[in-house]
C-alpha positions as CSV (number, residue, x, y, z in Angstrom):
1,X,82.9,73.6,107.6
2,X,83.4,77.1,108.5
3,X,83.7,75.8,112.5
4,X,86.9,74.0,111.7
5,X,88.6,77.0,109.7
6,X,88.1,79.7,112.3
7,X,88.8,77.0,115.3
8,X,92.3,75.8,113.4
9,X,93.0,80.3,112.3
10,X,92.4,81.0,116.3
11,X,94.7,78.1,117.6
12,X,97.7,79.2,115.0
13,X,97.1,82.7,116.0
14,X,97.6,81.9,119.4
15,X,100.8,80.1,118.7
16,X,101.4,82.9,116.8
17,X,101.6,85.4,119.7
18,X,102.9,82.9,122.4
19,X,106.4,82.8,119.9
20,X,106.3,86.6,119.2
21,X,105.8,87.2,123.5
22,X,108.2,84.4,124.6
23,X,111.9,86.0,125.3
24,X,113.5,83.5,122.9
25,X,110.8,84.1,120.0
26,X,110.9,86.3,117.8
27,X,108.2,88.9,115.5
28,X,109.6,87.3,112.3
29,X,109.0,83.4,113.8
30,X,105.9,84.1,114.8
31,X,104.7,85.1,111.2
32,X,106.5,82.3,109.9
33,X,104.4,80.2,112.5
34,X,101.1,81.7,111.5
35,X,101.7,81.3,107.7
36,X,102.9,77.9,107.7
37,X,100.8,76.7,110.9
38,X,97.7,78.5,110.1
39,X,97.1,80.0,106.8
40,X,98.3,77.3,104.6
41,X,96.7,74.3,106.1
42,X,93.6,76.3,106.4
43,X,93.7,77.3,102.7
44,X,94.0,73.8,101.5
45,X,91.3,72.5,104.3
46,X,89.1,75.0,102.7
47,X,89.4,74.2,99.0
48,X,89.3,70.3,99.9
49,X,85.9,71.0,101.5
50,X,84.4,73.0,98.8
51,X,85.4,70.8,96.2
52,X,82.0,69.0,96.2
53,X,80.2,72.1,96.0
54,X,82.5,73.5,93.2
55,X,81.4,70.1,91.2
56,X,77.8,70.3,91.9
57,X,78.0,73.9,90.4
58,X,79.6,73.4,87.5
59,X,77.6,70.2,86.8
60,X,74.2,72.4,87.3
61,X,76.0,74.9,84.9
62,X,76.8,72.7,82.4
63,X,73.2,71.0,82.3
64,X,71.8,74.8,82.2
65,X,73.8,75.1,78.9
66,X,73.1,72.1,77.4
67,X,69.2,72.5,77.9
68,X,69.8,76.2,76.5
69,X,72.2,74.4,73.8
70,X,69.6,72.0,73.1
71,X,65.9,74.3,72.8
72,X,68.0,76.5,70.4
73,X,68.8,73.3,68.4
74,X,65.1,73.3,67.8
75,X,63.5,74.5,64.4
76,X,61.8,77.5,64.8
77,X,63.5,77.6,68.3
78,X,64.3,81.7,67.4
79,X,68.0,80.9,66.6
80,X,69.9,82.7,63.8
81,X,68.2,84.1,60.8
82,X,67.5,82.5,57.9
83,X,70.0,83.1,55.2
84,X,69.1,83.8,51.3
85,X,68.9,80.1,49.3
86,X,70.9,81.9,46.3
87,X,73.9,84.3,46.6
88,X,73.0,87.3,44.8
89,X,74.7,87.6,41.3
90,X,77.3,90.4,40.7
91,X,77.6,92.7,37.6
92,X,80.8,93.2,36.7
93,X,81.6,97.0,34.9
C-alpha cells in the first residue's frame, strides 16, 4: 500500500518542479499541480485502502465491548453495588 502512495507523491512532485523550472511555468502552478495532482488523489487512495483495516478495528472493538458488556451482565460479575431493599424512613421535626 504504502509503495503506491510514495511512487504516485514522487511522480506529482516531479511534475511539480518540471512546471515551477519550465520558462512558461510558474511557482504558484506548480503548487497547484502538486496539491491537485499529488496530495489529493493520494489522500483518498490512502483512506480507500485502509478502509478494511478501519472495519476490522472497530469490529474487534466492538466485540471487546460486548464480551466486557456481557461478563459484567453476570451475577456476582463485580458490577455495581448492591443497593438497600427499603429506602430509609425520614423524621420529620
Amino acid at each position: 500500500m504504502y509503495i503506491l502512495i510514495i511512487a504516485w507523491a514522487y511522480v506529482a512532485l516531479m511534475m511539480a518542479v518540471a512546471e515551477a523550472t519550465n520558462p512558461s511555468g510558474t511557482v504558484l502552478g506548480a503548487i497547484v499541480t502538486f496539491v491537485l495532482y499529488g496530495v489529493l488523489p493520494v489522500s483518498i487512495a490512502a483512506y480507500l485502502m485502509a478502509t478494511p483495516a478501519r472495519k476490522r478495528r472497530r469490529r474487534e472493538r466492538e466485540e471487546a465491548e460486548r464480551a466486557a458488556h456481557a461478563d459484567s451482565a453476570q451475577p456476582g460479575a463485580g458490577g455495581e453495588a448492591a443497593a438497600a431493599p427499603v429506602a430509609p424512613v425520614r423524621e420529620e421535626t
